[in-house]
Residue frames relative to the residue before (quaternion, step in Angstrom):
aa qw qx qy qz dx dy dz
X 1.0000 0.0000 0.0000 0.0000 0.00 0.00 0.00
X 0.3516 -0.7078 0.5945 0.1479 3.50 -1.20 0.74
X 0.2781 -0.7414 0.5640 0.2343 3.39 -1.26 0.99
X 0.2722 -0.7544 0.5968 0.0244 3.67 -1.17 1.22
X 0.0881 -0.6994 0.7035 0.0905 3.44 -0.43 0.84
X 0.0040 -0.7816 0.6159 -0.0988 3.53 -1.95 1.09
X 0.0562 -0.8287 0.4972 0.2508 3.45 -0.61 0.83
X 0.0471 -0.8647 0.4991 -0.0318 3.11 -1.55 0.54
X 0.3871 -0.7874 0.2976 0.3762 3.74 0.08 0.76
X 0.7018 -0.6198 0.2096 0.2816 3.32 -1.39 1.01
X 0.4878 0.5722 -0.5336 0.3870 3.65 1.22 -0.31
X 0.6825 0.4895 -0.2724 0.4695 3.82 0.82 -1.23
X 0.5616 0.3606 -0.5429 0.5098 3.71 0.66 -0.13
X 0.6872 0.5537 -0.3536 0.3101 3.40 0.07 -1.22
X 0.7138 0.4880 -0.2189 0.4521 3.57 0.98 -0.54
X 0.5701 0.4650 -0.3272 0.5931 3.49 1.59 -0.24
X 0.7813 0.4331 -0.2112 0.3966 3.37 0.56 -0.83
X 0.4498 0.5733 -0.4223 0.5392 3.38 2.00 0.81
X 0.7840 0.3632 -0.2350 0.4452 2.94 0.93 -1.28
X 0.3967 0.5451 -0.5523 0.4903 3.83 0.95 -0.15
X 0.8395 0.2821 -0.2781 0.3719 3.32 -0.36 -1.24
X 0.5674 0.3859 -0.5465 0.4800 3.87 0.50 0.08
X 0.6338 0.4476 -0.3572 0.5200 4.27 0.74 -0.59
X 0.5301 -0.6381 0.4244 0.3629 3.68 0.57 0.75
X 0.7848 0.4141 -0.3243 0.3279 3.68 0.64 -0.39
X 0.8055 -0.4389 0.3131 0.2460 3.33 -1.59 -0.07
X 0.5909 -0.3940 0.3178 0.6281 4.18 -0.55 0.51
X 0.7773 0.5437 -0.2505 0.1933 2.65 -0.07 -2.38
X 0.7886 0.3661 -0.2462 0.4282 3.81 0.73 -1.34
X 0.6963 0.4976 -0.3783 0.3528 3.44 1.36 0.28
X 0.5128 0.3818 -0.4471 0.6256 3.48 1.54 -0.05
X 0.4334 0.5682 -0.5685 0.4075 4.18 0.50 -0.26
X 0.8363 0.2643 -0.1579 0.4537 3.64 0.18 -1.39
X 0.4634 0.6117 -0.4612 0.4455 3.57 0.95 0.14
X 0.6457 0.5798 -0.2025 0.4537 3.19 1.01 -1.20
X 0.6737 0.4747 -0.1704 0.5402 3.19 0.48 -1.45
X 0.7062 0.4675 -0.3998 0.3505 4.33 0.58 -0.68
X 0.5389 0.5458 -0.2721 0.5811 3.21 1.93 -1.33
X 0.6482 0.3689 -0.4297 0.5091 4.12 -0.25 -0.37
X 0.6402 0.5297 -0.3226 0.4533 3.76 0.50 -0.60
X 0.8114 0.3628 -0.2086 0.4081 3.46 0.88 -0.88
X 0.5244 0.5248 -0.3958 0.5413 3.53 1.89 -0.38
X 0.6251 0.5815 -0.3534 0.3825 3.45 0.99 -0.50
X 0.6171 0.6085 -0.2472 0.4334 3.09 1.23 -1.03
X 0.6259 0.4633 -0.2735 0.5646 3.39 1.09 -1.52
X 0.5990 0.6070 -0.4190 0.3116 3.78 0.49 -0.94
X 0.7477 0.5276 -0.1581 0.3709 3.28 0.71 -1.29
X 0.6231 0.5625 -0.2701 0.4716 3.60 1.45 -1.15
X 0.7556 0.2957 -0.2692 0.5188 3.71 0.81 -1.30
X 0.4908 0.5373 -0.5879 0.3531 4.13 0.93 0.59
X 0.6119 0.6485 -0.2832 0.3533 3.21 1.71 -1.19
X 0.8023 0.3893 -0.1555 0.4249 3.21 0.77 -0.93
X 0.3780 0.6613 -0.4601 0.4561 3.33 1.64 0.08
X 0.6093 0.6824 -0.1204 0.3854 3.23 1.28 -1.74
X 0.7676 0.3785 -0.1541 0.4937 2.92 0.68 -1.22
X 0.6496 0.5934 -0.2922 0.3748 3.74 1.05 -0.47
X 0.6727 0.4965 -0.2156 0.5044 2.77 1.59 -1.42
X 0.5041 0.5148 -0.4408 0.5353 3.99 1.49 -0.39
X 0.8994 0.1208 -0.2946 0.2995 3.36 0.00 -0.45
X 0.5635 0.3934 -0.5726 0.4469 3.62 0.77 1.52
X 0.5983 0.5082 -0.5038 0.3605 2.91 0.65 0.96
X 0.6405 0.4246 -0.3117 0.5589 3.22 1.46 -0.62
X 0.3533 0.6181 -0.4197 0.5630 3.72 1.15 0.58
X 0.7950 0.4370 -0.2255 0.3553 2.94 0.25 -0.79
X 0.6803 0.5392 -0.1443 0.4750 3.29 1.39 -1.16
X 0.3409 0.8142 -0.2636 0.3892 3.04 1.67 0.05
């Protein structure tokens, strides 16, 4: 694992470090897996609007050939 240093203002720390400690775990493994849900989900989004580029651009072209 790699150590990441971030800055951020204290209302948002203070609010992670509620909810870590009501989720039984630790800052670190809750902005770790924050992190890690939000790269998952840009990925996620990344992939849908390549798909549908894809798919748009398949069907004006076979439009076209029409």
């Amino acid at each position: 694992m790699t150590d990441v240093s971030v800055s951020i203002n204290a209302d948002l720390q203070k609010k992670i470090a509620k909810i870590a400690k009501k989720n039984g775990q630790s800052f670190d493994e809750l902005v770790a897996k924050a992190l890690a849900q939000y790269v998952e989900d840009y990925e996620d989004v990344y992939k849908t609007d390549v798909c549908a580029v894809d798919n748009l651009e398949r069907s004006f072209f076979l439009s076209i050939g029409e």
